[in-house]
N, C-alpha and C positions, 0 to 999 in steps of 0.2 A: 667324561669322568677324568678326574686330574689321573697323576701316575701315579700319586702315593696312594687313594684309594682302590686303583687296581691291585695295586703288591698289600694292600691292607685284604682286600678280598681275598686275592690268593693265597693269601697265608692265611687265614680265617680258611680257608676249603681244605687246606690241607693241614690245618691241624698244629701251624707252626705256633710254639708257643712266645715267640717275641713280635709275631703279630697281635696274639691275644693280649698282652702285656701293653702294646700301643693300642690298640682299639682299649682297655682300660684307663689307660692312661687320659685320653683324648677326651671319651666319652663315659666314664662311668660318675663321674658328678651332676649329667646330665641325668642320666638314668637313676642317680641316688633319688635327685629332686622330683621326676616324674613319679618313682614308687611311694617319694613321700608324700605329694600333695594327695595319692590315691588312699593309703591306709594313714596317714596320720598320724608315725611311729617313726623316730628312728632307728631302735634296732628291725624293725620288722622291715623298713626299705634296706637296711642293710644288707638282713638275712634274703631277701627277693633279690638284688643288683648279684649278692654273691650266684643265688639258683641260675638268675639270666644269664652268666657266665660260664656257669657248668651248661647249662643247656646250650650256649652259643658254641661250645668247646666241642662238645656230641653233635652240635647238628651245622658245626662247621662244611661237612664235604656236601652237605644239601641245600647251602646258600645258594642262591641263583639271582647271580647280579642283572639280570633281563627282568628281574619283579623289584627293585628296588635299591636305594642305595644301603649300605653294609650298616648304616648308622642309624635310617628308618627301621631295617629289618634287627637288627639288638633293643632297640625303642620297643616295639611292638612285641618282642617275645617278653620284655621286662612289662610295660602295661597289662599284658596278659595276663604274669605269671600277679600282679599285684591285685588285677579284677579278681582271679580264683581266687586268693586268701583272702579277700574283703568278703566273696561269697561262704568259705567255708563257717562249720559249727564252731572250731576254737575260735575264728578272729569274731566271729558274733556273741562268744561266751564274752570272752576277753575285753572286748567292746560295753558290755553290758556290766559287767564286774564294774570297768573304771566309770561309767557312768553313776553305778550304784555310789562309787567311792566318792566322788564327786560329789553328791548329793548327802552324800553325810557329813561330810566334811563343811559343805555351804550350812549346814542346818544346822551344826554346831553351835554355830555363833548366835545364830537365831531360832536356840533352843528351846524347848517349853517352860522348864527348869526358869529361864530366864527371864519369861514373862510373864509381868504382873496381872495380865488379863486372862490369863490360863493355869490360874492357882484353883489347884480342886477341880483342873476337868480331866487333868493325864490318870486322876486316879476312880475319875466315874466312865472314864472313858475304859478304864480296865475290868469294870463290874461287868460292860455288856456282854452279852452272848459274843462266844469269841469268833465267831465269823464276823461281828457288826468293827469287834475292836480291833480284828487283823485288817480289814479296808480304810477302817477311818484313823487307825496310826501310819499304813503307810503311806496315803493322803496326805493327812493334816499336819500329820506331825516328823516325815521321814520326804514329805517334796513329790514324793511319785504321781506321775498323772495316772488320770482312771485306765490309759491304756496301756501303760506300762503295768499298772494293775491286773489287769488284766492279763496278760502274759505270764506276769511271773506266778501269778495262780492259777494258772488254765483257764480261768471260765468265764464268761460270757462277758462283754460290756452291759448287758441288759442287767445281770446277774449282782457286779458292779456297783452301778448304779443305785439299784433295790437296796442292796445292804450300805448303800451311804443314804438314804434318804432315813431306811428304819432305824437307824444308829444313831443318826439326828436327832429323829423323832423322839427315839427314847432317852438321850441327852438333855433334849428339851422338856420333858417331862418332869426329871430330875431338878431342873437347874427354873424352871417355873415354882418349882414350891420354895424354894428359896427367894424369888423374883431376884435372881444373879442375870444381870446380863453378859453374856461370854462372848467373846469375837475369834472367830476362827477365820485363820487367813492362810490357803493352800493354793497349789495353783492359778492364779489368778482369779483369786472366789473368795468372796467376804460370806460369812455367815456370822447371824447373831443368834442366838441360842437364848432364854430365857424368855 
């Protein structure tokens, strides 16, 4: 081990605060980059690199340079601290929100409003039973796959599934007396309706 990582250690054990200021200095763009490839944020790898700091700062006098070097062991508590907020409920809210946002936003452009082959189905699509029309608008026409569907409704995939087939059904029933052929295109699923 060179000398400056010994007097880096040492002062990391003991709390000196211009070792903590060069172990940032040295290393905290390293450890920005490792929190960010894990949650996919920059303020949230921000807010981790700051924790792994306060953490390295408290648990400076329990380093023990015989398990690793000073640069592995700040690595590892910043990875750590980024795996836990990837597993907690706000980064899975959070995750999910910008997911939803995302998909509203793609859908926009390729809204129903916008298409001429889904004139008169956003408004028979509202007549059904509202269990058939809260699964096949956020299908068909909002991007959600069935298992995201499923989550964000509690219930079953089997369950799912049932209310897109009978929504169908009863879409097709509609749109046969007319003889209108409709194209619905969700998920990578073509459906023709009439």
């Amino acid at each position: 081990m060179k000398a400056s990582d010994i007097n880096l250690s040492l002062g990391i054990q003991q709390q000196d605060q211009k070792a903590l200021a060069f172990l940032y200095d040295k290393y905290g763009d390293v450890l920005y980059g490792i929190a960010h490839k894990i949650v996919h944020s920059e303020d949230l790898a921000q807010d981790i690199v700051q924790e792994a700091f306060i953490k390295i700062w408290k648990n400076g006098p329990n380093y023990d340079p015989k398990k690793g070097t000073i640069f592995t062991w700040a690595l590892n508590i910043t990875r750590n601290l980024a795996i836990d907020k990837t597993r907690s409920a706000a980064f899975k809210k959070r995750q999910h929100v910008l997911e939803i946002g995302t998909k509203i936003d793609n859908t926009t452009a390729f809204s129903v409003e916008n298409r001429p082959e889904h004139i008169g189905l956003k408004s028979q699509v509202n007549e059904l039973d509202p269990k058939y029309k809260e699964v096949i608008d956020l299908i068909y026409f909002r991007g959600y796959t069935q298992s995201e569907v499923k989550e964000l409704l509690g219930i079953p995939l089997g369950t799912v599934k049932s209310r897109i087939r009978i929504g169908l059904r009863e879409l097709r029933k509609v749109f046969s007396m007319y003889r209108v052929p409709i194209l619905l295109i969700a998920a990578n699923w073509t459906f023709f309706l009439g």
